[in-house]
C-alpha positions in Angstrom: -54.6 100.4 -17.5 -58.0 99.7 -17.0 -58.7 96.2 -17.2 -62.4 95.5 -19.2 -64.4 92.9 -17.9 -65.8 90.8 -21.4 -69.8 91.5 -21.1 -72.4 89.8 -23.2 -74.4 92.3 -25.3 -76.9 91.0 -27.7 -78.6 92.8 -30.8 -81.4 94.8 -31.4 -84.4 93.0 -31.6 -82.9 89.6 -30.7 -83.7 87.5 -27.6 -81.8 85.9 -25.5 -81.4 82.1 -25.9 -83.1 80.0 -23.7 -80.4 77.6 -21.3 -79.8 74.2 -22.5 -80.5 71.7 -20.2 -78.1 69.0 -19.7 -79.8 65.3 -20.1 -80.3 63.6 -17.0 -77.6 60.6 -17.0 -78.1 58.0 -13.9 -74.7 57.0 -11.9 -75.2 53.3 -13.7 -74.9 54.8 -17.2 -71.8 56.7 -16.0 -69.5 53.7 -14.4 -70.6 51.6 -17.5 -67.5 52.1 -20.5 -68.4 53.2 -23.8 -68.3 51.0 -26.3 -65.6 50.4 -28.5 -65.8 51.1 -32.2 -63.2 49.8 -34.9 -62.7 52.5 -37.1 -62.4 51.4 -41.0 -59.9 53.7 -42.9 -61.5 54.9 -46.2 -59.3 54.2 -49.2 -59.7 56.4 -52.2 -57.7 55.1 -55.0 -58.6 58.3 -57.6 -57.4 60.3 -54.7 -53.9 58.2 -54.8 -53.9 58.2 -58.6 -54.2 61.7 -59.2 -51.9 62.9 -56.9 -49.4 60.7 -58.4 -50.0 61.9 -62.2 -49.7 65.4 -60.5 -45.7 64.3 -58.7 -44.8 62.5 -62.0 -45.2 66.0 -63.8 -44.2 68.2 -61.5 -40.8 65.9 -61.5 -40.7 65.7 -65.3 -40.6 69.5 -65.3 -37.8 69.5 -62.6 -35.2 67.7 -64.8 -35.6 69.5 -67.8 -33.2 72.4 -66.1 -29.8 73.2 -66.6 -29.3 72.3 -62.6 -30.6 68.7 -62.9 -28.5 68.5 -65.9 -25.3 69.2 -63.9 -26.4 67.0 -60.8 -26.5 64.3 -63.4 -22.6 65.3 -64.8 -21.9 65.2 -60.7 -23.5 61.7 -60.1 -21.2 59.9 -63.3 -18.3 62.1 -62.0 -18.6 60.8 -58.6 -19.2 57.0 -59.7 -16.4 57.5 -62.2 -13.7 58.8 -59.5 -15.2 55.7 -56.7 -14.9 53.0 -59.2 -10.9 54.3 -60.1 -10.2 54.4 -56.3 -11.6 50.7 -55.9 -9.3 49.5 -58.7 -6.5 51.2 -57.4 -6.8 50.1 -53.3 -9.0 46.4 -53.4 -6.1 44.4 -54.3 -4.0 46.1 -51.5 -6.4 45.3 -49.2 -7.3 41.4 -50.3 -3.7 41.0 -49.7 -3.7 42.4 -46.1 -7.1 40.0 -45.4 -5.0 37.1 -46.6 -3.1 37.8 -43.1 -5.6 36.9 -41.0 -6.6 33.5 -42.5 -6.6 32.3 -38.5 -9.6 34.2 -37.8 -12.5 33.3 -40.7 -15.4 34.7 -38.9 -13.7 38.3 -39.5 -11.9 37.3 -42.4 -15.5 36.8 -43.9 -17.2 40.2 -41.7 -14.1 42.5 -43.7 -15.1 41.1 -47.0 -18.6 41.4 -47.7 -17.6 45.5 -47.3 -14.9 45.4 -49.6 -16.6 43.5 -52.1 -19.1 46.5 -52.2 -15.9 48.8 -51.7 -17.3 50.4 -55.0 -20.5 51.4 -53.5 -19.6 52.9 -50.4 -17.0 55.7 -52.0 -19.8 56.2 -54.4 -22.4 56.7 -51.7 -19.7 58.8 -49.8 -18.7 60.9 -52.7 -22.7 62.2 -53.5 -23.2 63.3 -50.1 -20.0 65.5 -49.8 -21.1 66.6 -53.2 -24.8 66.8 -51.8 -23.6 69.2 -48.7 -21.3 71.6 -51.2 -24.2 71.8 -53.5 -26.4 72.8 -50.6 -23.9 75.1 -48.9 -23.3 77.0 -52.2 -26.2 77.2 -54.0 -29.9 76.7 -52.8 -31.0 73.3 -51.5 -33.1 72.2 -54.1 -30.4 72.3 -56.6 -28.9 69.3 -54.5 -32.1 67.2 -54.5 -31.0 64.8 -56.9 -27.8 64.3 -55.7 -28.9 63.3 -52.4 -31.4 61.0 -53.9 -28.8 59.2 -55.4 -26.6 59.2 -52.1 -29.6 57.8 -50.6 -30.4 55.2 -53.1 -26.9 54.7 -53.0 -27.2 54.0 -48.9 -30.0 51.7 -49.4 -28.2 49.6 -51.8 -25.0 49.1 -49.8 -27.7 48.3 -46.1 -29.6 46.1 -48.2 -26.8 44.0 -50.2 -24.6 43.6 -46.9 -27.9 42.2 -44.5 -28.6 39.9 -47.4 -25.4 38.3 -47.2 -25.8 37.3 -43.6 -28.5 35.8 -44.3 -28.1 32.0 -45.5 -30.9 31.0 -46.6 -31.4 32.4 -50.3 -35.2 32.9 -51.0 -35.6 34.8 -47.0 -32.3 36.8 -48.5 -34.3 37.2 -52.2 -37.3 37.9 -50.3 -35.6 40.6 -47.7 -33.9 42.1 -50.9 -37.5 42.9 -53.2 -38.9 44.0 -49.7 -36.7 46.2 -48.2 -36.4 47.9 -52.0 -40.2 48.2 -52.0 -40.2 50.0 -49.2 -37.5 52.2 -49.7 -38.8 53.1 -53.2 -42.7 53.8 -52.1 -40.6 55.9 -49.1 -38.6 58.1 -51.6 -41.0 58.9 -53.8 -43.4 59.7 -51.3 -46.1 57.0 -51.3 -45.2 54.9 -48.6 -48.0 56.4 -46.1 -51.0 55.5 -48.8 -49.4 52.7 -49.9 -49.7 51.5 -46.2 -53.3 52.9 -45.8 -54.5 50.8 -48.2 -53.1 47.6 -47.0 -55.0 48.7 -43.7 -57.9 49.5 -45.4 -58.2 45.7 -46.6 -59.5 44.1 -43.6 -62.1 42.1 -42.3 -63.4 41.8 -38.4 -64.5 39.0 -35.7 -66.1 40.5 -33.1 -64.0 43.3 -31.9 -61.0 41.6 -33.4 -60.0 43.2 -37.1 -57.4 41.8 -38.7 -56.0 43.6 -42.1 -53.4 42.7 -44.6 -51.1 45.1 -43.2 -51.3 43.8 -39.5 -50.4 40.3 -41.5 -47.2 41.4 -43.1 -46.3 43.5 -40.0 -46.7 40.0 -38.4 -44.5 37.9 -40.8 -41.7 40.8 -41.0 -41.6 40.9 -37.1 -41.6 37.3 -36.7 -38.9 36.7 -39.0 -36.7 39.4 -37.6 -37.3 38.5 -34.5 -36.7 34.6 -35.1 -33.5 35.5 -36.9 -32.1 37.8 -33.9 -33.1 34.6 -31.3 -31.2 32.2 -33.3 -28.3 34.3 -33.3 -28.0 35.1 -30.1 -29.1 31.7 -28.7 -26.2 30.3 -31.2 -23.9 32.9 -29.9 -24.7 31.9 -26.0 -24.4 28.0 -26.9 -20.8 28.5 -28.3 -20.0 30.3 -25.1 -21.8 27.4 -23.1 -19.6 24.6 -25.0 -16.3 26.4 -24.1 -16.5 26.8 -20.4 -15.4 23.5 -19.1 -16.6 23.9 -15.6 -20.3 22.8 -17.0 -20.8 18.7 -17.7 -22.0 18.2 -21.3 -25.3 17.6 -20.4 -26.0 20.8 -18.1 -24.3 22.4 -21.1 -27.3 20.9 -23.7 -30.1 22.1 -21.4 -29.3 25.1 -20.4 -28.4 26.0 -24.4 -32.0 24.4 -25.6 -33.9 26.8 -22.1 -32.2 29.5 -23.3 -33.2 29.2 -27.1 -36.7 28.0 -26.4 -36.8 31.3 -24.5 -35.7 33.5 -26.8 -38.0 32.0 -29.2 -41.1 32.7 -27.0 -40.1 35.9 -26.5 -40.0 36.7 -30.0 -43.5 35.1 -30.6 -44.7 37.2 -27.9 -42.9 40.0 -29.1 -44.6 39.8 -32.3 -48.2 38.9 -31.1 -47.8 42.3 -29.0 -46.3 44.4 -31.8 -49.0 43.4 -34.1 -52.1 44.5 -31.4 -53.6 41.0 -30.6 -55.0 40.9 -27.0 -53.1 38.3 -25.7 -56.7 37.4 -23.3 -58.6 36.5 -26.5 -56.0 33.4 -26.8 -57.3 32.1 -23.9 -59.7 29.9 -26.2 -56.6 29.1 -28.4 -54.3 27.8 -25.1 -57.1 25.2 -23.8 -57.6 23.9 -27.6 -53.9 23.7 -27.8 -54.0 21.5 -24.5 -56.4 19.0 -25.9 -54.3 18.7 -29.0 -51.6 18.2 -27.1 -53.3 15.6 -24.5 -55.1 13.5 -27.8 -52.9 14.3 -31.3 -49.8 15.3 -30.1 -49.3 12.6 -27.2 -45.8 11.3 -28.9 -44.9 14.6 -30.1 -45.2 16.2 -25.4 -43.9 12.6 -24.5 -40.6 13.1 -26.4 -40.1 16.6 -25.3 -40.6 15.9 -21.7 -37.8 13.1 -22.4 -35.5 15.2 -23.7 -36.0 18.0 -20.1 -35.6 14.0 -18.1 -32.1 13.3 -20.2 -30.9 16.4 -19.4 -31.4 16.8 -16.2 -30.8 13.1 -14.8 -27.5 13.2 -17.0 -27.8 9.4 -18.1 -26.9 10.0 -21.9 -24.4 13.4 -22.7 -22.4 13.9 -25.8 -19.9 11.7 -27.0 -21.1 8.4 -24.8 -21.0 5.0 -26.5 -24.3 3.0 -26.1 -26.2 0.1 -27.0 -29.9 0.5 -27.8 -31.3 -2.7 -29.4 -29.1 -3.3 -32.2 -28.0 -0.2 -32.6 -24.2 0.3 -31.3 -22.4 3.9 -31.3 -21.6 6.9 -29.4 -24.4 10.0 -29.2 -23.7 13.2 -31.4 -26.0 15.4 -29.6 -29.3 15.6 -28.0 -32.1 17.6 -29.4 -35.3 18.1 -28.0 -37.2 15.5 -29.9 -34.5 12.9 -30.6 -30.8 11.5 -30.2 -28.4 11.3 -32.6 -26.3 8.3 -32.6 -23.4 7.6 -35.0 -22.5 3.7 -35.6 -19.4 2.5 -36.7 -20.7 2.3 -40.2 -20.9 5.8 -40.5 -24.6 5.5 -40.5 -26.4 8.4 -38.5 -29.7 7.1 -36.3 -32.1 9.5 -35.0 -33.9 8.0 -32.1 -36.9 9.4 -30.2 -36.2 10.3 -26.7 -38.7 8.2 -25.5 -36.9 5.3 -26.4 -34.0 6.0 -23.9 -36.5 6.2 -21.2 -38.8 3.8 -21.5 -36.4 1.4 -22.7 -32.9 -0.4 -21.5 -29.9 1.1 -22.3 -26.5 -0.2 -22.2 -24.1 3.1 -21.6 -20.6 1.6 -22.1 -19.1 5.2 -20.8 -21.8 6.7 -17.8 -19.3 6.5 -14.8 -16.1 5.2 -16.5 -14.7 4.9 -20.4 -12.7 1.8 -19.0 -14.8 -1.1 -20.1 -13.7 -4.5 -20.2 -13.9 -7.3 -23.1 -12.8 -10.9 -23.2 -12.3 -13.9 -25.6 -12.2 -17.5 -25.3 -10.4 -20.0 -27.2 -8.7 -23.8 -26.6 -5.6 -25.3 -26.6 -4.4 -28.6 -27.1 -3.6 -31.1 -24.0 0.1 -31.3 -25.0 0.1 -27.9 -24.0 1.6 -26.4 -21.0 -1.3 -24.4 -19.3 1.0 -21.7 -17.5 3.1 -21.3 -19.9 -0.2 -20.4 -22.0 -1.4 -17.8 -19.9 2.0 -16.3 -19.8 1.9 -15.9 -23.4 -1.5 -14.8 -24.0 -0.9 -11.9 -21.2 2.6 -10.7 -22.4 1.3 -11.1 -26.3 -1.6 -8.8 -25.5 -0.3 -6.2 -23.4 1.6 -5.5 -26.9 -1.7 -3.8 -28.3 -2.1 -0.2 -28.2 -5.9 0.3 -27.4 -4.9 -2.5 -24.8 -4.8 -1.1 -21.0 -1.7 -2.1 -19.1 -4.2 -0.8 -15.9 -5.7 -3.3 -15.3 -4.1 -5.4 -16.5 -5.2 -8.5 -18.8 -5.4 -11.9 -17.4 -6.2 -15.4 -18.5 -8.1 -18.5 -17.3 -8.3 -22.0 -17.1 -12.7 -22.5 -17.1 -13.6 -25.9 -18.5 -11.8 -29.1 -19.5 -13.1 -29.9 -23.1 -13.4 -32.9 -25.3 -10.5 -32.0 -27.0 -9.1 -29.1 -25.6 -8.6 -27.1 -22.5 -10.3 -24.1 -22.9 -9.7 -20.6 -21.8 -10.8 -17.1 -21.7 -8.6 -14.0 -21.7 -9.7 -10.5 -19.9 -8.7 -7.0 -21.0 -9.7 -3.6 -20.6 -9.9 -0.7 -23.0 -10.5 3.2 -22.7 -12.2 3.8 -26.8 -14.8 1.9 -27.1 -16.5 4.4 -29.6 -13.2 3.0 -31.8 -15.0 -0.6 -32.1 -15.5 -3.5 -30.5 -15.2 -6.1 -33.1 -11.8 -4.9 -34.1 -9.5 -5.1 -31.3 -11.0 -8.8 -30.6 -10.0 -9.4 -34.5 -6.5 -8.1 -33.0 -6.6 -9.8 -30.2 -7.7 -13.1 -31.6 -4.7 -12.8 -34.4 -2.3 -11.6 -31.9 -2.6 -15.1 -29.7 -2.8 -16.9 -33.2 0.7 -15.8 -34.1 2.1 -16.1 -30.5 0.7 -19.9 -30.6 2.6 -20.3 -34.0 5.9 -19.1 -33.2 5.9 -21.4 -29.8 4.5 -24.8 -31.9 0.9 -24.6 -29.8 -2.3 -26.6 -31.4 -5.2 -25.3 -31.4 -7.5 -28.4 -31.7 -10.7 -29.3 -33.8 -12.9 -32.0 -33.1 -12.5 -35.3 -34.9 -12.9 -38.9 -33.9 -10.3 -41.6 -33.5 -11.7 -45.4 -33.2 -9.1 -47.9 -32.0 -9.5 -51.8 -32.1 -7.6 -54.6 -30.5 -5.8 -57.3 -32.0 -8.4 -59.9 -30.2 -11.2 -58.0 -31.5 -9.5 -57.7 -34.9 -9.7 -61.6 -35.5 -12.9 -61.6 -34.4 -14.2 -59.5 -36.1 -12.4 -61.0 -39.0 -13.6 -64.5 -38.5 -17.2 -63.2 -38.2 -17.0 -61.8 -41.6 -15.1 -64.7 -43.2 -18.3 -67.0 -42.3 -21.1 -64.7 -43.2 -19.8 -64.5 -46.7 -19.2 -68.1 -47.2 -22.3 -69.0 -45.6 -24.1 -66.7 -48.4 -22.0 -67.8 -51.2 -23.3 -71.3 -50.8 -26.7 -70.3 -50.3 -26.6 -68.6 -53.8 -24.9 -71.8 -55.2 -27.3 -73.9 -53.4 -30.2 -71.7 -55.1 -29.0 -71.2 -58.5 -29.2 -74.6 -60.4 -33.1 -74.8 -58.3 -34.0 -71.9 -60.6 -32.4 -73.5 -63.6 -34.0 -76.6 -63.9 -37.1 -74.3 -62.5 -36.5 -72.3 -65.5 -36.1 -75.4 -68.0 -39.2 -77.4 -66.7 -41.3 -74.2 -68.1 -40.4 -73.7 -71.7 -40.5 -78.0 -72.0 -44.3 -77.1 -71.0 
């Protein structure tokens, strides 16, 4: 075949065109990019309106058929025949979760499903029914059904999410959502539903920021969030039981790993969303000022916290004195320590304070720490035999160590008393401090009562000889004769003083 070669043949009476020149454009003009334009969607809300009066008939006409009739009769049937297999099987199976009672975390995963066990053969059901009406007769006289399968679906996703989540208005809030969504998806307004969310926007610069890019910012942030905490929580139990890491390594590398994932899910977001992550630039070196002027106590406790991990002064379940507060730590966040006291009273102290501050750690190298007590005796009292007693009598203490081992001593001769002071060790101090001296201190009281020892107080005893006696009872004798006779002496001088004034 002869192959014809396309010519260009022009009319009668026509002329050709002349060539169009192509502008001149300098190399400057080429290297330099073209600008960038945000383009504005155009919402048109009669547009969206009409077009749903025109789906709302056409679906109106659609059920009033014979075949949407008998997808209706299969929808109850298949509700009808789930809801009698529930009955018959969800008692069965509680009592076959009542087995595993060890094992709550999948006691709870196997019954948020059978709770909905209703749901799911319902939802099963309407699809096999979907298929067969599909298979059999022409698709769109399945429609319905598989609506209702789908709705169905939903539902069951929706409800069983929910329930992992704890906090009740997120889990509200993820319920109306997610039903939103699927509702404006099914019947077929989910595209111009989202047009117009992006159509309400306003712009900085070359920066536009809409309502949708907002909720596509909280939804991914939230999800994201959630997933971090979950998996940081997940990695933190495994942490806790592998024994080969110290308690402290244990806290830091659990808070690095969580502040991690956290980032990454703010990043995450920031880049699912379509924020240029150069135009926070301007944001980062405001945040640094903040940090450096307002936020001076909030950066100093933080870096505290990285400084207790890593030097491993404090950890988890160490008794310390701070002040007057006295207890052993609970854990160690990133902002503050939690101490419990004896009281049951729960302080939250900055981590600053453990820097900058002194510290008593009764448990940093060793849990053996070592208390003592000091009392007197009366001088009729044999001294050996004493410390004898007060050893054997407190070695009989439980929290008591027999390694070391308690010992008393002799330290000061008193007024009244020799007095002594008795050493022992003990491994719980978390258990009190106050109490096993209260033992201690009745444990030696009893011993000194069944053995007849004093324990002296102070009084004073004056004693006067039988020379200073007499003398002082001669002394006496004379001063009070000496003054009766003066007041003899006196008296009849003021009677006749008396008399010689009413004669005048």
């Amino acid at each position: 075949m002869a192959q014809t070669q396309p010519q260009n043949k022009l009319l009668p009476g026509t002329q050709p065109a002349p060539p169009v020149k192509a502008p001149l454009v300098s190399p400057e003009e080429i290297s330099q990019p073209m600008p960038k334009t945000n383009v504005i969607p155009e919402f048109d809300l009669e547009k969206i309106l009409l077009d749903m009066s025109e789906n709302a008939l056409a679906t109106i006409e659609a059920l009033a058929t014979p075949w949407s009739f008998l997808q209706l009769l299969v929808v109850l049937l298949c509700f009808g025949l789930a809801r009698f297999i529930s009955i018959q099987t969800t008692p069965l199976l509680e009592e076959r979760l009542r087995h595993i009672e060890d094992q709550p975390q999948l006691q709870r995963t196997l019954v948020i499903p059978l709770r909905r066990l209703t749901w799911i053969l319902f939802a099963l059901f309407l699809w096999v029914a979907a298929y067969l009406l599909r298979e059999v007769t022409w698709p769109s006289r399945g429609y319905y059904v598989g609506l209702a399968a789908t709705l169905a679906m939903v539902g069951i996703v929706i409800s069983v999410i929910s329930r992992f989540i704890r906090n009740r208005s997120l889990a509200n809030l993820f319920t109306y959502s997610a039903w939103a969504i699927a509702g404006l998806h099914i019947i077929g307004l989910l595209n111009q539903t989202l047009f117009a969310l992006d159509a309400v926007a306003f712009s900085i610069g070359e920066f536009r920021l809409s309502v949708l890019a907002v909720m596509k910012a909280i939804l991914f942030l939230t999800v994201l969030i959630w997933l971090a905490t979950i998996v940081g929580n997940f990695l933190e139990r495994r942490l806790r039981q592998n024994e080969d890491l110290a308690p402290a390594l244990q806290e830091l590398l659990s808070k690095f790993i969580k502040f991690t994932l956290l980032t990454i899910a703010v990043l995450g977001t920031v880049s699912a969303v379509g924020i240029d992550l150069t135009a926070l630039t301007v944001f980062s070196g405001a945040l640094g000022l903040g940090i450096g002027f307002g936020l001076q106590k909030i950066a100093s406790n933080l870096i505290s916290g990285i400084i207790i991990l890593s030097d491993r002064s404090i950890k988890p379940g160490d008794v310390i004195s701070l002040g007057s507060t006295f207890g052993w730590i609970n854990s160690l966040n990133s902002r503050y320590v939690s101490v419990i006291t004896r009281d049951g009273v729960e302080y939250l102290i900055p981590n600053e304070s453990f820097v900058s501050e002194q510290v008593v750690n009764w448990s940093y190298s060793n849990r053996n720490i070592r208390l003592e007590i000091k009392f007197g005796v009366s001088y009729d009292t044999d001294p050996h035999l004493l410390k004898k007693i007060a050893v054997e009598n407190v070695m009989n203490l439980e929290r008591v160590l027999e390694r070391p081992a308690p010992v008393c001593h002799i330290v000061s001769f008193g007024d009244s008393s020799i007095d002594f002071v008795l050493r022992f060790w003990i491994r719980d101090p978390k258990n009190g401090l106050t109490n096993i001296r209260g033992d201690v201190f009745l444990t030696l009281w009893d011993a000194f009562h069944n053995y007849g020892i004093d324990i002296p107080y102070p009084h004073r005893k004056l004693i006067f000889p039988d020379d200073a006696k007499k003398t002082a009872k001669t002394a006496t004798g004379g001063k009070a004769k000496a003054a009766t006779g003066t007041m003899r002496k006196s008296r009849p001088k003021s009677r006749r003083a008396a008399t010689s004034r009413v004669k005048k």
